[in-house]
N, C-alpha and C positions, 0 to 999 in steps of 0.2 A: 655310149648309149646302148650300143649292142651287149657291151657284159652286161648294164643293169636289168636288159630285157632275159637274161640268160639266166641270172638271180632272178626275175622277178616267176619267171617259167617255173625254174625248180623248186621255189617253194610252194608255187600253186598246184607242182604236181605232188609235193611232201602231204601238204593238206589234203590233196584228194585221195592220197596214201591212206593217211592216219581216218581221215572219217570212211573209208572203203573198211578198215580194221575194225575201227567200234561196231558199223552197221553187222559185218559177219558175226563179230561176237554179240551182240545183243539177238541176232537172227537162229544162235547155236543152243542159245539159251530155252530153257524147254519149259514153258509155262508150267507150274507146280497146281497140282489142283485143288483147291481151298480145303483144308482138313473142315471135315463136315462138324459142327457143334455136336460135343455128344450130347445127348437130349435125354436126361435121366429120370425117371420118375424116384427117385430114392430122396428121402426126406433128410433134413438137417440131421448131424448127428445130435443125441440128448445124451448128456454125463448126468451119471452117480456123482453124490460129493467123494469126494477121497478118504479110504478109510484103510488107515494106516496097517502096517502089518504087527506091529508089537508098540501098546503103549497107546495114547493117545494124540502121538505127533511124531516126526518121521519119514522115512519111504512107505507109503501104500500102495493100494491100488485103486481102480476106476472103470468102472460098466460104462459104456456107452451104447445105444440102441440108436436106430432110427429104418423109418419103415420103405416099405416100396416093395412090388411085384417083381420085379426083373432084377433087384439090388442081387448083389452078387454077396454082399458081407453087410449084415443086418445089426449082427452084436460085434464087441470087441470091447478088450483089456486093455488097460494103458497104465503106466507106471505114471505115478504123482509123488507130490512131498508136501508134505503139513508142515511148516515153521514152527519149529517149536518154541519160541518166544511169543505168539500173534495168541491173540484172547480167544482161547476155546469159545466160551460164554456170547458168543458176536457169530460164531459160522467159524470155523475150521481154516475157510478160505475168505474171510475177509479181511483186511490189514487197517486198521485205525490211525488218523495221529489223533494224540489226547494230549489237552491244554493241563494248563499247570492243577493241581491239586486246589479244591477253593476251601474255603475258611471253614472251620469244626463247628455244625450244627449243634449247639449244646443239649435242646431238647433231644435231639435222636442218639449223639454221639458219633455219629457218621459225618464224614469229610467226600464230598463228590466233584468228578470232573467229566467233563463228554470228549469224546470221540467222533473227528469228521470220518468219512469213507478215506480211505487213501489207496486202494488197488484192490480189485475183484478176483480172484484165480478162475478158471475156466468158467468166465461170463455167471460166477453164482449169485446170489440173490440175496445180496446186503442190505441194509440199512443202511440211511443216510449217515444218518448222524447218530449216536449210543449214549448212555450214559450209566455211569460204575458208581459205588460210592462202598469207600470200608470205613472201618469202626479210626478214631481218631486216632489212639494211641493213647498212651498218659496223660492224661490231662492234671495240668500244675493247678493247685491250687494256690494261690497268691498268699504269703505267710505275711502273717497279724505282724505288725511292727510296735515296739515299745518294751515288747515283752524280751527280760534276760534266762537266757539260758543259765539254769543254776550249776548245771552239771560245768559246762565253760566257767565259772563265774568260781569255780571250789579251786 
């Protein structure tokens, strides 16, 4: 009985070790003072579209502005890229998918398909949805049956 009481001692005095430890160290620890919100009066940046350096697609560049009294950088430059695959004709910076090609309008000669939105580049100002249409191609004219080729036929 007397050892269990001799264990039961030291580890009451182990515990009042270990929480005597934590309290110092949480006591040593030195309250950090709330970094203050900066409080900025300078307005969103606003982007130029991207205007390539050579060509109409590419590496270019980009103007960005935005205002405020106390703003410390008002303007700046940024480097962009124009795909040069993505339909000029739509924004520089819009990206389309387009459904299959539809059936050759005879009276126009023109064959059309639309385009949903499928990605914006720096938040620009697309159109939902688009629509293209080019000229058909050849069009077969269906050959008269009956009739022999004389030139075959010699």
């Amino acid at each position: 009985q007397q050892q269990q009481r001799g264990m039961f001692t030291a580890a009451l005095l182990v515990l009042v070790f270990i929480l005597a430890a934590v309290s110092t160290t949480e006591a040593g620890k030195k309250e950090k003072p709330e970094k203050k919100a900066k409080k900025s009066d300078c307005g969103e940046w606003q982007w130029s579209v991207c205007v390539p350096t050579n060509g109409d697609c590419g590496l270019g560049t980009r103007e960005g502005t935005r205002t405020g009294a106390e703003c410390k950088q008002t303007t700046k430059t940024q480097k962009c890229k124009i795909p040069c695959n993505w339909k000029k004709q739509f924004g520089a910076e819009c990206k389309y998918q387009f459904q299959a090609w539809g059936e050759c309008d005879l009276n126009t000669a023109l064959k059309t398909r639309t385009g949903n939105l499928k990605r914006a580049l720096h938040n620009a100002d697309c159109q939902k949805t688009v629509t293209i249409s080019k000229p058909c191609g050849k069009l077969t004219k269906p050959k008269p049956q009956g009739k022999v080729n004389l030139l075959k036929a010699a």
